[in-house]
Backbone as CSV, one residue per row, in Angstrom:
resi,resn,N_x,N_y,N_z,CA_x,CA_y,CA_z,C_x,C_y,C_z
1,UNK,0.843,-1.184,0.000,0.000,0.000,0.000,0.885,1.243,0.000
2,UNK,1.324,2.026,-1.078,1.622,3.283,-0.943,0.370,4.422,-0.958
3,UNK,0.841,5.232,0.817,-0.846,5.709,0.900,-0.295,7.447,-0.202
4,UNK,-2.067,7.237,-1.014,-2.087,8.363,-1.685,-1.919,8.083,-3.340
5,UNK,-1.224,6.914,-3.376,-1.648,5.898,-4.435,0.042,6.097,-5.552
6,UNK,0.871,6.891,-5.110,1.648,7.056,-6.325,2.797,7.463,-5.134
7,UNK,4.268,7.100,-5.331,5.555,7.830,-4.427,5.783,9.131,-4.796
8,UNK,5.526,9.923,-3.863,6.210,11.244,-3.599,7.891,11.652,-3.399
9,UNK,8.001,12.984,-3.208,9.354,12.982,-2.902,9.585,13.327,-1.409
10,UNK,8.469,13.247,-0.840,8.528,12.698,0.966,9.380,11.039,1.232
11,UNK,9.871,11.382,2.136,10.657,10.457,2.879,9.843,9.101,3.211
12,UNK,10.636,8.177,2.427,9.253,6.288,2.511,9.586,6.043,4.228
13,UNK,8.388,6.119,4.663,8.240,5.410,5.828,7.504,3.866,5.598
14,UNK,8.226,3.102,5.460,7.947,1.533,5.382,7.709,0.579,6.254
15,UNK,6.585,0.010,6.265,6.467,-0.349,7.526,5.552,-1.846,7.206
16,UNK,6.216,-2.831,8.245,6.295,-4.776,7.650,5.770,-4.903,8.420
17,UNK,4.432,-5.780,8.763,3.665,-6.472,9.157,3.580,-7.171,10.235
18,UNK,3.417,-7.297,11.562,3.591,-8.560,11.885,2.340,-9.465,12.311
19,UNK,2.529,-10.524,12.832,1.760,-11.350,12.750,-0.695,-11.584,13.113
20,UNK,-0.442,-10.724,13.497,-1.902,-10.231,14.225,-2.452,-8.878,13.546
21,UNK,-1.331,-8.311,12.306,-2.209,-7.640,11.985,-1.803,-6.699,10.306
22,UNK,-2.169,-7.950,9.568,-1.833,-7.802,8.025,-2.165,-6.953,7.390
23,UNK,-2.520,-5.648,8.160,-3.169,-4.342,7.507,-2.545,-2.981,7.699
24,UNK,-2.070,-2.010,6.578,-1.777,-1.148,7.112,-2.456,0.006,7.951
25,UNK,-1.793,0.798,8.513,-2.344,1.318,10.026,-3.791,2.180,9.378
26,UNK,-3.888,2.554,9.991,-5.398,3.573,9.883,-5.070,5.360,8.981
27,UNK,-5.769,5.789,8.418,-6.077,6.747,7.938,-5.469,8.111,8.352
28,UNK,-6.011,7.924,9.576,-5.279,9.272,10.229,-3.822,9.436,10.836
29,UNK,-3.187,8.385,10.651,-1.900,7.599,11.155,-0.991,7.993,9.983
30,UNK,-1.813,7.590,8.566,-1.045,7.806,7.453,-1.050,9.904,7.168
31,UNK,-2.109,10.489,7.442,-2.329,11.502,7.312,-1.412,12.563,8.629
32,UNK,-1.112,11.966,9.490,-0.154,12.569,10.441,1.287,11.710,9.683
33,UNK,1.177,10.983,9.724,3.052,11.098,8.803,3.362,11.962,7.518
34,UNK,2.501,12.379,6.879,2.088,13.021,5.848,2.593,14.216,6.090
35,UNK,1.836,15.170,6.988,2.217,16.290,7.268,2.789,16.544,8.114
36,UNK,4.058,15.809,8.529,5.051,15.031,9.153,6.751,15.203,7.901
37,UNK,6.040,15.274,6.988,6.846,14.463,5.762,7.708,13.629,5.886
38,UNK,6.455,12.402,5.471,6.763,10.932,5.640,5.674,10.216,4.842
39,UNK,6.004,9.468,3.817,4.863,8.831,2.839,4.920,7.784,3.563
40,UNK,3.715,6.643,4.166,3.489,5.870,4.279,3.463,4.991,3.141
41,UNK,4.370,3.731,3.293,4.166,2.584,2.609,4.296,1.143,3.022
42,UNK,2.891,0.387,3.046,2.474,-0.551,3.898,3.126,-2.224,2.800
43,UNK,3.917,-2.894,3.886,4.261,-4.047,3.128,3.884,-5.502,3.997
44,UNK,2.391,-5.692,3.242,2.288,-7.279,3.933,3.108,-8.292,3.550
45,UNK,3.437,-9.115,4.418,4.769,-10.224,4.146,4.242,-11.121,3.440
46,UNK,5.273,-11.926,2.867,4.810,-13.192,1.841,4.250,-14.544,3.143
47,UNK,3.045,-14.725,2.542,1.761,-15.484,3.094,1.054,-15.195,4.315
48,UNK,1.410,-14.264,4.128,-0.118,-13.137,5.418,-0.984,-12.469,4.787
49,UNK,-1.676,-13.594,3.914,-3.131,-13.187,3.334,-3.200,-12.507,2.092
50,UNK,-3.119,-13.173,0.983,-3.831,-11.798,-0.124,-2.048,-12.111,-0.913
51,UNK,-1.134,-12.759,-0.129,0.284,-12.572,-0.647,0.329,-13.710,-0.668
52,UNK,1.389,-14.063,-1.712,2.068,-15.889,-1.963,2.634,-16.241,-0.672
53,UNK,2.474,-17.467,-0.177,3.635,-17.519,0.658,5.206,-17.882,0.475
54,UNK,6.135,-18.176,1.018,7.210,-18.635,0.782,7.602,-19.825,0.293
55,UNK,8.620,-20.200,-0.385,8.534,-21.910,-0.799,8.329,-22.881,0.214
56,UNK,7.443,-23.863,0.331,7.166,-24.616,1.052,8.776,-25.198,1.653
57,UNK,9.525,-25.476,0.944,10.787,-26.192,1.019,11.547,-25.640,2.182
58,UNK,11.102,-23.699,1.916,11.780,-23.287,3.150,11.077,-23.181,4.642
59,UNK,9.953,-23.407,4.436,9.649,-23.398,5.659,9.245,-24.775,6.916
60,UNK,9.953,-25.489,6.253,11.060,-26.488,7.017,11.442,-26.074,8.323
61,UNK,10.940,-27.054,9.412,11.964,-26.686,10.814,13.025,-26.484,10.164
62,UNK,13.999,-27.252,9.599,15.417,-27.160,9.290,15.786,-26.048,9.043
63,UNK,14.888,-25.236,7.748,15.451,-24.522,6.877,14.770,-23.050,8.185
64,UNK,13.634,-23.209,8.851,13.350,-22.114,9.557,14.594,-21.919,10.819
65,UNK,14.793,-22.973,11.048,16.128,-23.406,11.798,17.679,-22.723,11.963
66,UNK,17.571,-23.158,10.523,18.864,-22.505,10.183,19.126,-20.869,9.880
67,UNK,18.036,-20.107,9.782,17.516,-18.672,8.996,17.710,-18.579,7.825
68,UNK,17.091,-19.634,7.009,16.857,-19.494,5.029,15.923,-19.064,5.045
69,UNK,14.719,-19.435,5.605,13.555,-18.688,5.634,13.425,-17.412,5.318
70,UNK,14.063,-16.468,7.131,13.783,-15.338,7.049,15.022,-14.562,6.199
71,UNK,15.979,-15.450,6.141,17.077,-14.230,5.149,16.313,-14.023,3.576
72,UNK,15.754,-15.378,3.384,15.122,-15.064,2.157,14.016,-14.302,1.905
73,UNK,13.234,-13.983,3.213,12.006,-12.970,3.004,12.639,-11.672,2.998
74,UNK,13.817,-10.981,3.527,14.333,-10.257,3.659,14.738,-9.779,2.566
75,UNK,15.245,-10.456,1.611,16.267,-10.414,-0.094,14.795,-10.249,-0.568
76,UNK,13.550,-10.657,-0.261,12.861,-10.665,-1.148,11.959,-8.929,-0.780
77,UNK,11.732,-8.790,0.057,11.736,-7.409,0.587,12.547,-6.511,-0.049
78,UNK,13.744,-6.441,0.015,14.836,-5.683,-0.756,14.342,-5.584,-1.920
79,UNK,14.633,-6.474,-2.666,14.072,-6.382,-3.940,13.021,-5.486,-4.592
80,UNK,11.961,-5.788,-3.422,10.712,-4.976,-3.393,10.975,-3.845,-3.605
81,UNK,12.223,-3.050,-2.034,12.074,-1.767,-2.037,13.179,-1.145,-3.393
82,UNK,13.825,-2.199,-4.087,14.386,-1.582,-5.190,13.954,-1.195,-5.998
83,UNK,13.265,-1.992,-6.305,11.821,-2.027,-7.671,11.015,-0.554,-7.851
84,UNK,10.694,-0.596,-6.289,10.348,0.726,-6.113,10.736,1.797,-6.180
85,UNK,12.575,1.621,-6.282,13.710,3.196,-6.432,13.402,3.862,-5.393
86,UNK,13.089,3.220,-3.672,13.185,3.785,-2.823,14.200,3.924,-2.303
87,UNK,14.956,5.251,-1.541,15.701,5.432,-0.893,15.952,6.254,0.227
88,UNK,16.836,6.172,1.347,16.776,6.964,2.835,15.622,6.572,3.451
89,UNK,15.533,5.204,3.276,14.082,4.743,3.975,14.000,4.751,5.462
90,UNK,13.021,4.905,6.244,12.807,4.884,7.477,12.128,3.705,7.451
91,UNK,12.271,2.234,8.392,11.694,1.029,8.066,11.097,1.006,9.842
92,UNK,9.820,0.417,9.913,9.013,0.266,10.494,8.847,-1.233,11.377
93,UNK,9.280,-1.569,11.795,8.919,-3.036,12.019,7.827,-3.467,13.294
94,UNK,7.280,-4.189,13.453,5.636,-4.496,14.478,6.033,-5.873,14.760
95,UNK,6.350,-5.947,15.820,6.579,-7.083,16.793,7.269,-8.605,15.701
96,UNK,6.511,-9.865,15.256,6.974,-10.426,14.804,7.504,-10.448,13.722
97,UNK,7.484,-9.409,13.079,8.244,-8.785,11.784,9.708,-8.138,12.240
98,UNK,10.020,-8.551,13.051,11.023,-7.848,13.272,12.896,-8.384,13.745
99,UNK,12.407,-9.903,13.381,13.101,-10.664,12.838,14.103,-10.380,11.154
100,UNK,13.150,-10.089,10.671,13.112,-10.062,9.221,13.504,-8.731,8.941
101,UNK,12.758,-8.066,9.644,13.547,-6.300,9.734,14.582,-6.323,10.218
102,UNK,15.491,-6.834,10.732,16.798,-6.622,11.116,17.415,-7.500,9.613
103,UNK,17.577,-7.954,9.640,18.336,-8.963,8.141,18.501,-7.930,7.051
104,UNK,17.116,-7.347,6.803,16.531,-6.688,6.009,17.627,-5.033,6.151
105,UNK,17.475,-4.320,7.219,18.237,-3.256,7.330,19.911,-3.633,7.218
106,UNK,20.272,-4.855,7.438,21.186,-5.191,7.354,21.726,-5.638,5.951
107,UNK,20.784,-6.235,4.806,21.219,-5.843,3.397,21.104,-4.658,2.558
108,UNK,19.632,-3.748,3.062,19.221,-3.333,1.918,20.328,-1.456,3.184
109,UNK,20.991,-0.931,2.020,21.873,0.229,2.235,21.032,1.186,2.462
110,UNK,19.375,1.539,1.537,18.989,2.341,1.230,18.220,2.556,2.612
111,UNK,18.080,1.651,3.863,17.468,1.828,4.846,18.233,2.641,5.903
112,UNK,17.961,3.861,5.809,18.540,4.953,6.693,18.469,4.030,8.610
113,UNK,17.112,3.932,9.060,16.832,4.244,10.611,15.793,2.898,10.280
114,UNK,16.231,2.041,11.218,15.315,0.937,11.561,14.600,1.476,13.081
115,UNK,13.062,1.300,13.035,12.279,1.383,13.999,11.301,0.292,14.753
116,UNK,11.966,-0.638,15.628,11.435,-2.103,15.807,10.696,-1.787,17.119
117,UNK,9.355,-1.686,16.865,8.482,-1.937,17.986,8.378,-3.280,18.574
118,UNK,8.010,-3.130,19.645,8.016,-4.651,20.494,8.860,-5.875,19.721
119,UNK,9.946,-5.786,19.855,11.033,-7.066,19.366,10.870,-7.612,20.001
120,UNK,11.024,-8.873,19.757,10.716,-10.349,20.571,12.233,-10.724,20.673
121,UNK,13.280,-10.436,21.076,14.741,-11.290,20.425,15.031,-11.674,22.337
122,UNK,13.734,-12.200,22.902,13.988,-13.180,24.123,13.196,-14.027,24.185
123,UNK,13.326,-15.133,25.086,11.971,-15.995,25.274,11.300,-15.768,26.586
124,UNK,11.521,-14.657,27.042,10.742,-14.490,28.629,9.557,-14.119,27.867
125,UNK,8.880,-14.515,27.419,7.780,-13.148,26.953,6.125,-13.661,26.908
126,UNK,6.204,-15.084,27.254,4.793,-15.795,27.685,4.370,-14.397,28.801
127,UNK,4.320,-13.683,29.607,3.669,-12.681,30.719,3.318,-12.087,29.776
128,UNK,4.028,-11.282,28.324,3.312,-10.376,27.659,2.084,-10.626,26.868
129,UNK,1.601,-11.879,26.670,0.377,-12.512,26.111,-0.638,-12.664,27.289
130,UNK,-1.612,-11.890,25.870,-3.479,-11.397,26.431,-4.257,-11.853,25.583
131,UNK,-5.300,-13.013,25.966,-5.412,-13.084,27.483,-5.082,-14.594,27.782
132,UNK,-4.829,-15.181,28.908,-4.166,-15.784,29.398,-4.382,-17.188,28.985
133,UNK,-5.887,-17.910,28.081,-5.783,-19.074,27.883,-5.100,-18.864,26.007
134,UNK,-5.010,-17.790,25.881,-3.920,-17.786,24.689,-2.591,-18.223,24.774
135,UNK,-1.811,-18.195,26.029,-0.467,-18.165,26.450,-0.211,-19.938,25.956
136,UNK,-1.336,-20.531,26.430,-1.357,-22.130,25.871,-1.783,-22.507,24.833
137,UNK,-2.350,-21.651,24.105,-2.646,-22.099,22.947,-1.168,-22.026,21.709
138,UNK,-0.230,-20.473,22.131,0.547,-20.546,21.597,1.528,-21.160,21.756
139,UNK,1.393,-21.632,22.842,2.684,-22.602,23.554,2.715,-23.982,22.393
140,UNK,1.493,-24.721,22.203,1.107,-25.671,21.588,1.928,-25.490,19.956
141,UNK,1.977,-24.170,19.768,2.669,-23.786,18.163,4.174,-24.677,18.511
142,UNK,4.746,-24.442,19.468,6.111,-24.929,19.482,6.519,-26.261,19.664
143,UNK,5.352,-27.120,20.402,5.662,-28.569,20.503,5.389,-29.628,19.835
144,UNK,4.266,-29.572,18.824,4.151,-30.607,18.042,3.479,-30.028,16.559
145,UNK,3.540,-30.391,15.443,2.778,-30.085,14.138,1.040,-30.452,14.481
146,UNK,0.983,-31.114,15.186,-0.704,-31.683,16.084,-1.040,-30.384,16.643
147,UNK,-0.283,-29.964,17.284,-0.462,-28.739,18.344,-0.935,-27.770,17.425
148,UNK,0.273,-27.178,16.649,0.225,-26.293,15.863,-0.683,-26.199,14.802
149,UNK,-1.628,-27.070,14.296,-2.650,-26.906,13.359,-3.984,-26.931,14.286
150,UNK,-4.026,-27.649,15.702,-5.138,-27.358,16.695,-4.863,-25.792,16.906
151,UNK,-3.751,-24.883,17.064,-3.924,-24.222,17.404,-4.435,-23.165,16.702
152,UNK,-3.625,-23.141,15.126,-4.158,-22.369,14.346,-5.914,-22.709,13.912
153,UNK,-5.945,-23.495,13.781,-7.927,-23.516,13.819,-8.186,-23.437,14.371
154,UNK,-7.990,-23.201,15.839,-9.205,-22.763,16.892,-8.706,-20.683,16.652
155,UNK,-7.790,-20.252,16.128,-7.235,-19.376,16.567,-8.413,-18.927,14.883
156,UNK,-8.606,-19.163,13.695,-9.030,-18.769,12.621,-10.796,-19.390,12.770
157,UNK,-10.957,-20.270,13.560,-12.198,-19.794,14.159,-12.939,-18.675,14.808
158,UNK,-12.327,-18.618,15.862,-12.597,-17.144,16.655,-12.578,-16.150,15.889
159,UNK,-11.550,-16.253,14.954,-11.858,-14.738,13.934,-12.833,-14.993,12.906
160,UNK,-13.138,-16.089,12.770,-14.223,-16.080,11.682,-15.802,-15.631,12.352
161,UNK,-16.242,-15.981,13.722,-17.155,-15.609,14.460,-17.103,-14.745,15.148
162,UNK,-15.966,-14.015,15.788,-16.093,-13.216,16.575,-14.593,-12.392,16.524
163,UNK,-14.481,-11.893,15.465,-13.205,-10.788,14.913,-12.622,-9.820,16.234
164,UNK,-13.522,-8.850,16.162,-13.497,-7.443,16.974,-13.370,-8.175,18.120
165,UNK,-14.045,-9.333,19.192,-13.880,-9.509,20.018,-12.554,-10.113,20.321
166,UNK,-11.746,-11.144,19.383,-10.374,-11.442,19.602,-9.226,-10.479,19.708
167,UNK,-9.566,-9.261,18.449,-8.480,-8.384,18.982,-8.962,-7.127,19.905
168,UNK,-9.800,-7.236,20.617,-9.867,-6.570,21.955,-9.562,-7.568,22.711
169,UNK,-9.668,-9.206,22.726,-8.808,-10.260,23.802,-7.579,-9.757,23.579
170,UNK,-6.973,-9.359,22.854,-5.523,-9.621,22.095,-4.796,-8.408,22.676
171,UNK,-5.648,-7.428,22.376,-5.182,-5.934,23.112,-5.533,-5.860,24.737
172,UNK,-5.575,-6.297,25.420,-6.700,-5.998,26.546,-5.354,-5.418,27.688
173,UNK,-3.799,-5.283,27.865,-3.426,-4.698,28.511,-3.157,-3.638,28.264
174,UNK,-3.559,-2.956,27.190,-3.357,-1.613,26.933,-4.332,-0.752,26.028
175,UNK,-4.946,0.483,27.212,-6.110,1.287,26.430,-6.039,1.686,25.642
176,UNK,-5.130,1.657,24.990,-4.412,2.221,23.857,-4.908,1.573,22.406
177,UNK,-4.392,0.235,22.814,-4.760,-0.636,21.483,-6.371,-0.613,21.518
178,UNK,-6.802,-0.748,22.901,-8.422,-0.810,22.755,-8.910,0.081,21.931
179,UNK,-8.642,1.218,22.205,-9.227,2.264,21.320,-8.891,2.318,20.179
180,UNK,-7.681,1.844,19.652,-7.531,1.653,17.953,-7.661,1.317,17.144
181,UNK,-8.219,-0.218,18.182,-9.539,-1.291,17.344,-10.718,-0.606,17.189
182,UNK,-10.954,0.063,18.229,-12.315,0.629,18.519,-12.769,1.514,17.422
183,UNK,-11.942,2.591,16.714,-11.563,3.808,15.988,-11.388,2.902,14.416
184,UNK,-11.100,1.760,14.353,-10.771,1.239,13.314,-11.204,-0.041,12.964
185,UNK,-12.619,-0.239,13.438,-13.185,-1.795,12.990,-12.788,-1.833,11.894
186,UNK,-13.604,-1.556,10.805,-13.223,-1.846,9.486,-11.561,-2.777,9.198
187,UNK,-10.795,-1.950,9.192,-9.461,-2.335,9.485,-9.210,-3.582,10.243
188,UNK,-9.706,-4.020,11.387,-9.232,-5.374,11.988,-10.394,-6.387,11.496
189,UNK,-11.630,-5.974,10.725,-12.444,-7.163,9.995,-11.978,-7.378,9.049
190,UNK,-11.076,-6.816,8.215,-10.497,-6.599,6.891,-9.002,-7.863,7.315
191,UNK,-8.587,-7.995,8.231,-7.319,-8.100,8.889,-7.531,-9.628,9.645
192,UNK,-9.017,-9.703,9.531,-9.451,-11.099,10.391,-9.626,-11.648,9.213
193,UNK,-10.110,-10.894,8.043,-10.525,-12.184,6.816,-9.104,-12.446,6.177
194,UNK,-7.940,-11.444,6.034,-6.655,-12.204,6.050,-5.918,-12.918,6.768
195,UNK,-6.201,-13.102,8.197,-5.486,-13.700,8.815,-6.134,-15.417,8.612
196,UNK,-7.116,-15.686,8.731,-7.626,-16.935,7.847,-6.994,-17.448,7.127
197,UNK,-6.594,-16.912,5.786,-6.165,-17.080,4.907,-4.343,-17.913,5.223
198,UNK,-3.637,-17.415,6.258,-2.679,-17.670,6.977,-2.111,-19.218,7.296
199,UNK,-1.191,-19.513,6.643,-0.969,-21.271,6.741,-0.514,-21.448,7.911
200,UNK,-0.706,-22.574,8.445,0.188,-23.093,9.805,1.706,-23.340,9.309
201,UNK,1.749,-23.474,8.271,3.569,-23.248,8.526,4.140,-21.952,8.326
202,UNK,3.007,-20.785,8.034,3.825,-19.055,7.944,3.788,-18.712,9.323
203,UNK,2.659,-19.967,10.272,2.680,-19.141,11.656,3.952,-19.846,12.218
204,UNK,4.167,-21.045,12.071,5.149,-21.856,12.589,6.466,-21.083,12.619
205,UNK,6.665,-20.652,10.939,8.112,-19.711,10.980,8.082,-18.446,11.463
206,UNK,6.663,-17.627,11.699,6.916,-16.773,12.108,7.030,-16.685,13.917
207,UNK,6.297,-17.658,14.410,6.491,-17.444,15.626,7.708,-18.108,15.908
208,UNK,8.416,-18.756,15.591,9.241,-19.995,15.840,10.888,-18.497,15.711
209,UNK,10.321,-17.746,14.825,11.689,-17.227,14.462,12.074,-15.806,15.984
210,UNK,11.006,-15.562,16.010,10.359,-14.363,16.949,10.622,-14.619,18.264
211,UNK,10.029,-15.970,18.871,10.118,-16.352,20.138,11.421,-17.349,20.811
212,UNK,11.728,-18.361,19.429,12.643,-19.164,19.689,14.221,-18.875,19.122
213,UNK,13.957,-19.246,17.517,15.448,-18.644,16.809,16.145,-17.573,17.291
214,UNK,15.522,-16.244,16.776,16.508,-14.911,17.045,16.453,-14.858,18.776
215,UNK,16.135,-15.540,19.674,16.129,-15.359,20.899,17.319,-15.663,21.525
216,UNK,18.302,-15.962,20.810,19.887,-16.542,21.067,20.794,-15.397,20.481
217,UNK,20.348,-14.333,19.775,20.941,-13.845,19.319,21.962,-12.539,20.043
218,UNK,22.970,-12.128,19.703,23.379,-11.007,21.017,23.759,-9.816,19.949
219,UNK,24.578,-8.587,20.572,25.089,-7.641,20.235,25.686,-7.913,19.010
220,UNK,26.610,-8.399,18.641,27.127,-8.558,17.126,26.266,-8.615,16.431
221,UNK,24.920,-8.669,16.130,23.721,-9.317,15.257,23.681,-7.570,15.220
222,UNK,23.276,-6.816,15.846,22.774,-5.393,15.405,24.415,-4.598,15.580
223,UNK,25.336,-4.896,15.322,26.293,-4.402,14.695,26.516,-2.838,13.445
224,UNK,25.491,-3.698,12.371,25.373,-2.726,11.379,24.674,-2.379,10.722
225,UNK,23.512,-2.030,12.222,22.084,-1.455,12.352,21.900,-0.226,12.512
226,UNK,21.360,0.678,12.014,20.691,1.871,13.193,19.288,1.388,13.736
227,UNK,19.057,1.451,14.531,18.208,1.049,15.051,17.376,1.649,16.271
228,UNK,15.985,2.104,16.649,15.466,2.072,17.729,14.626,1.399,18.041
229,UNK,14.429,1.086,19.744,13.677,0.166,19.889,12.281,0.984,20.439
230,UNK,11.091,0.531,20.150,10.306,1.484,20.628,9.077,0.391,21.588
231,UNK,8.781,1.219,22.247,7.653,0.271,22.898,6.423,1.021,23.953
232,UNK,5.722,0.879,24.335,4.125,1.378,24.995,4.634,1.010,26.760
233,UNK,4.331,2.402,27.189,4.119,2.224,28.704,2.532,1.105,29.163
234,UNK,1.781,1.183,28.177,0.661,0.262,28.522,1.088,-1.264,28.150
235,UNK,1.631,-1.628,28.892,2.415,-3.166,29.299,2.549,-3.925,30.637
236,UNK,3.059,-4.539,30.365,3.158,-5.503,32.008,4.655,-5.025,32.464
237,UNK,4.680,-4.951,33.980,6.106,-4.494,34.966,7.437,-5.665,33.885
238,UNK,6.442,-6.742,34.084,8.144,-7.339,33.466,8.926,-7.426,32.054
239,UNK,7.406,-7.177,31.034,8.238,-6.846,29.535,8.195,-5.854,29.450
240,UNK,8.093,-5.137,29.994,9.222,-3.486,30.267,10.360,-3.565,31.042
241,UNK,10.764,-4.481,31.993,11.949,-5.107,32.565,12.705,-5.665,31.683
242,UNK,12.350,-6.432,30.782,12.953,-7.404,29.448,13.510,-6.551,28.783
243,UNK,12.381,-5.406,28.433,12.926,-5.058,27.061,13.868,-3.693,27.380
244,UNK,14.212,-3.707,28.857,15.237,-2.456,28.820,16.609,-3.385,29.274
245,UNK,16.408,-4.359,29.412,17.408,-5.410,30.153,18.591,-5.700,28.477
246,UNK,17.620,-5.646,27.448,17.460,-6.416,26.316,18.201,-5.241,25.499
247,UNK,17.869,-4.109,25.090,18.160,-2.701,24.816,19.393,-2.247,25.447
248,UNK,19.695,-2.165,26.772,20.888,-2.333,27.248,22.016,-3.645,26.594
249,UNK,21.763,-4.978,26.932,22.785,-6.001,26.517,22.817,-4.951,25.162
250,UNK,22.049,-4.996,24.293,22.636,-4.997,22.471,22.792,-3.398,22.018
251,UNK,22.833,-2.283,23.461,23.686,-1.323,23.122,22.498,-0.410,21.676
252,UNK,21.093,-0.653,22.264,20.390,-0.021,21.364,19.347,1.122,22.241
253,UNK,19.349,2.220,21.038,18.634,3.058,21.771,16.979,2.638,22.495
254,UNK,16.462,2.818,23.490,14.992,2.453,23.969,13.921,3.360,24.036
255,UNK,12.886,3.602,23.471,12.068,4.918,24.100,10.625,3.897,24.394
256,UNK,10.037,4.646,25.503,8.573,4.433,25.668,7.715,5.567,25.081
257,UNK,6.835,5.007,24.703,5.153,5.738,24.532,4.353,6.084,25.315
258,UNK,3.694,6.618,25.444,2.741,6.747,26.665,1.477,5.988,26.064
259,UNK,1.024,5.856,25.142,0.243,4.694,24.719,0.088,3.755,23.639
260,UNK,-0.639,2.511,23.988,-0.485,1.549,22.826,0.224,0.622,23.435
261,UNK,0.320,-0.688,23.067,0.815,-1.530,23.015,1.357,-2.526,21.516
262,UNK,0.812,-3.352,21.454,0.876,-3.769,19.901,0.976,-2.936,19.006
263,UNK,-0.091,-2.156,18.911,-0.095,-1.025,18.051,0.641,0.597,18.524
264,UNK,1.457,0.223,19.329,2.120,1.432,20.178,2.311,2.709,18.919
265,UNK,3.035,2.474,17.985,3.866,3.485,16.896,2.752,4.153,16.804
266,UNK,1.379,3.529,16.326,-0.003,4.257,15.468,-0.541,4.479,16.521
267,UNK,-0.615,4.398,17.506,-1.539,5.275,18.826,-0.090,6.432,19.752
268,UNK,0.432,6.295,19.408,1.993,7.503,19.608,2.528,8.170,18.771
269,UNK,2.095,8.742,17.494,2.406,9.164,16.663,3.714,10.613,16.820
270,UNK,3.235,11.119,17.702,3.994,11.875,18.203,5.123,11.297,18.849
271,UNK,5.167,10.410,19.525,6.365,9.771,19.760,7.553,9.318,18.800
272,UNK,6.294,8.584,17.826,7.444,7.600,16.808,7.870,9.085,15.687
273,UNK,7.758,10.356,16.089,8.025,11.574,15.073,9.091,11.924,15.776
274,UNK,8.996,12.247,17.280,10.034,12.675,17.669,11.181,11.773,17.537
275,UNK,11.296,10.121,18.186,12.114,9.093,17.339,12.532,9.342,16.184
276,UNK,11.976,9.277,15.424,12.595,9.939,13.725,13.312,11.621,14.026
277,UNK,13.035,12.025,14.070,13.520,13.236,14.127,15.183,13.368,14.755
278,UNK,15.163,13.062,16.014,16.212,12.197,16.977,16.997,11.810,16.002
279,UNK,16.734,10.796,16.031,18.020,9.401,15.417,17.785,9.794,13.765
280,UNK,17.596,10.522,13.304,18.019,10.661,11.948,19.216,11.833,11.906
281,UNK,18.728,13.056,12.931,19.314,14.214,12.661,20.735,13.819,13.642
282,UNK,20.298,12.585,14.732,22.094,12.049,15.164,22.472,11.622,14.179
283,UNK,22.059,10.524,13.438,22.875,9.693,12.247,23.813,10.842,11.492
284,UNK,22.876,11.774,10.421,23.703,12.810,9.584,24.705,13.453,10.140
285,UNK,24.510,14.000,11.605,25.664,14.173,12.218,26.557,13.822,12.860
286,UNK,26.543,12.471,12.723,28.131,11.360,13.181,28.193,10.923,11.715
287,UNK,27.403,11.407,10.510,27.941,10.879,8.853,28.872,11.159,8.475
């Protein structure tokens, strides 16, 4: 989705998907980056609905295992943003996308400032899942291929009957997200009929890469990143403990929001401006 329908010579704010919510942000989100100068451009990942997925071949424990998977969604991203003759990009990343956003800032040159909301790169993070008989349902993704297809159909049920009510389950520690569902049905019914669409092995690699893989990863990995990490005061005491514990080890900048959670960036807009503003106008001046 490039919002406005054609690239400007405003600055691409790019921003990758992650797993709960295959839609780009809302209207007025795109219209405050706008007069911001910042073109919104929304990139759903390959097999989150409406998109091919990846070669079956790679999404192999092995091959998710090893990171062929996500290096290859990454090259294939690149590509994307070449095609497009984008450059000095500001890249966006939303929780389980943000695997792939690091790889990604790490090939493609033209990505000025990586902006990774809620990174997952630990496994403490079962406390940050709402609401609580979800914590087992996703648990089930990691232990058996049985598990993991019980889980994804009971999980593409609920959205087939009762959409709006899963992602207010989904949001429920932060008023933030409540209200953004609230402000933006359309958008998360639009977002429930893609997530359906969603194979149990795009959830397998994506959660598998998010919670388990990159969760080993340390400081050398964001090496030859810019990077901030951003995240919502509407959270739990301990993944706000994690994620400054986490930000510290890998020597990356941290800011909070005052609201939002999941959706922290698009209910903080003002935040994720001043972030940009910050770490771009440091970058040019240590260039």
């Amino acid at each position: 989705m490039i919002y406005r329908g054609h690239l400007t010579s405003l600055q691409p704010l790019v921003i990758v998907n992650s797993l709960e919510m295959p839609m780009p942000p809302s209207q007025a989100f795109c219209d405050r980056m706008w007069a911001s100068g910042y073109q919104v451009i929304f990139i759903r990942r390959p097999g989150f609905g409406g998109t091919p997925g990846l070669p079956m071949a790679l999404l192999s424990p092995k091959e998710v295992k090893n990171g062929a998977a996500a290096i290859t969604e990454a090259a294939l991203l690149m590509r994307l943003l070449e095609t497009l003759g984008l450059t000095n990009i500001v890249l966006l990343g939303l929780g389980t996308a943000n695997s792939v956003c690091v790889r990604l800032s790490k090939l493609c040159a033209d990505v000025q400032l990586s902006i990774l909301a809620n990174p997952l790169f630990h496994q403490a993070v079962w406390d940050i899942v709402r609401p609580r008989w979800m914590q087992s349902m996703m648990r089930q993704t990691m232990t058996s291929t049985a598990g993991l297809k019980i889980t994804v159909a009971g999980l593409k049920s609920t959205l087939n009957h009762s959409p709006l009510w899963f992602f207010r389950q989904f949001g429920q520690k932060s008023a933030g997200d409540l209200e953004y569902v609230m402000e933006n049905e359309a958008d998360f019914l639009a977002a429930s009929r893609l997530m359906q669409e969603i194979s149990h092995h795009t959830v397998y690699y994506d959660v598998q890469m998010a919670l388990v893989q990159d969760a080993k990863v340390d400081a050398s990995f964001f090496r030859d990143v810019n990077a901030v990490f951003l995240c919502g005061e509407e959270t739990t005491p301990v993944w706000k403990q994690q994620i400054e514990e986490q930000a510290t080890r890998f020597d990356i900048p941290l800011t909070f929001a005052p609201s939002g959670d999941l959706f922290v960036p698009y209910k903080s807009p003002d935040t994720l401006l001043s972030v940009l503003d910050a770490h771009q106008a440091q970058a040019t001046a240590t260039s």
